[in-house]
C-alpha positions, 0 to 999 in steps of 0.5 A: 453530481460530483462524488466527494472522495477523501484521501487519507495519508495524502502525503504517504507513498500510496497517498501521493500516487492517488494524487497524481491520477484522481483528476476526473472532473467527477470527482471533488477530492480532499485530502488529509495528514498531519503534514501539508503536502508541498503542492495540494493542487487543486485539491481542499486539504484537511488536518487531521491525525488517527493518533489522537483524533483530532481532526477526524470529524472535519475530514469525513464530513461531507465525504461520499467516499474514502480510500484509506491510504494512512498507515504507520508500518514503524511508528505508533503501528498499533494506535494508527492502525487499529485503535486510532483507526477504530476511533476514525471508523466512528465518525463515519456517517452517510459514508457510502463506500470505505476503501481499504488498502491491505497487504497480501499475506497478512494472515499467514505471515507472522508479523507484528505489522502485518497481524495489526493490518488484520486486526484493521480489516476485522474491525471494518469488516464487523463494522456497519460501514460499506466496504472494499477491502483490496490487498496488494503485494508489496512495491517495487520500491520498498522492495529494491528500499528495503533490499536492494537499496545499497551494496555492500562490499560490491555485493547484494547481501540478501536472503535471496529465496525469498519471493515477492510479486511487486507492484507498480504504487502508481498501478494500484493507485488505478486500481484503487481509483477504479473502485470509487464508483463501484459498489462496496464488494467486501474483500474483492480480488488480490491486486498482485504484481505481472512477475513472481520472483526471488529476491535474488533474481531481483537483485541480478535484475537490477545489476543487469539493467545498470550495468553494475559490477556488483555481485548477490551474496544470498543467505538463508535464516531460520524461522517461520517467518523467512519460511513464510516468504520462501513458499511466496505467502506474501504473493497470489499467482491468480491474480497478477493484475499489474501491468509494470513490471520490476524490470520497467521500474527500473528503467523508469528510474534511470530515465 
């Protein structure tokens, strides 16, 4: 018997990887946003939207499993994922396994976005629902986005003290996937990248690998919050469960 597993956020970064490797006939997957992704597959696509609701009954209906890929770390963060995500949390019925997707670090980092991911996992950990709440580290490619997307004046320009343990999207993609037949396990195990490094050893990485001429020009800021990732809040040494590394990344870009 095949289990009915729902993807939200088909079209997100994480959405799209789960796409790519939820291919076992045992599974019959649909998928849902607000947007269509180009090319569905072989997959059943359902509109729906955590900001106003709409759509939310037909997406779950049927549905044995979730894993909840929908975020908004910019837009509307606060309907989407906590009062949005609590009316999305409502209309579940017969739901036996709700997977979330959360980020390591969360409760000791003090952003907005990060204290809205907490809130999330508080309302679904006091809701009736079964569940498995996973956090990972951060991507490789929000990373190198967010930092290291483009130099300026021939040079990285970061606050080079900062650590990140980044993970493959396409890795935790597996992982996630590895849950679906599983028992709910409430909060399980960190999912964290093979490597802690400092933001600017990340940058000297990237130099190294394309032969770049580009310098790193780090900085430090004052606060709590650089203070948060300088002692590697954000990252879990026992639980480097990742298998590509940035280093790989970056090759498989050039490929």
């Amino acid at each position: 018997m095949q289990l009915k597993v729902l993807v939200t956020g088909s079209t997100g970064l994480l959405g799209s990887a789960l796409l790519k490797q939820l291919t076992s006939p045992e599974y019959k997957v649909k998928i849902t946003s607000r947007s269509k992704p180009e090319n569905t597959g072989p997959f059943e696509w359902v509109y729906s939207d955590l900001l106003s609701g709409e759509g939310i009954e037909e997406a779950v209906k049927g549905v044995d499993v979730i894993i909840h890929a929908a975020t908004s770390p910019v837009k509307d963060s606060k309907i989407v994922e906590v009062s949005g995500f609590e009316g999305f949390l409502r209309k579940m019925q017969y739901i036996k396994h709700f997977i979330y997707p959360s980020i390591v670090g969360i409760d000791g980092i003090p952003l907005k976005y990060y204290k809205l991911k907490y809130e999330a996992e508080d309302l679904l950990r006091n809701s009736s629902i079964p569940y498995t709440i996973v956090r990972a580290t951060q991507f490789h490619n929000f990373v190198e986005k967010l930092f290291l997307s483009k130099p300026h004046f021939k040079r990285y320009i970061v606050p080079g003290n900062i650590k990140f343990q980044s993970v493959d999207v396409s890795d935790f993609a597996n992982h996630l996937i590895g849950l679906v037949d599983k028992d709910p396990q409430g909060r399980t195990n960190d999912f964290g990248g093979p490597d802690i490094m400092t933001l600017r050893e990340m940058a000297e990485l990237k130099i190294k690998i394309n032969n770049e001429t580009n310098k790193v020009l780090s900085f430090s800021i004052p606060g709590v919050l650089y203070k948060s990732f300088v002692d590697g809040k954000n990252t879990n040494d026992n639980q480097k469960m990742g298998k590509i590394t940035f280093v790989d990344y970056l090759r498989n870009k050039m490929d």
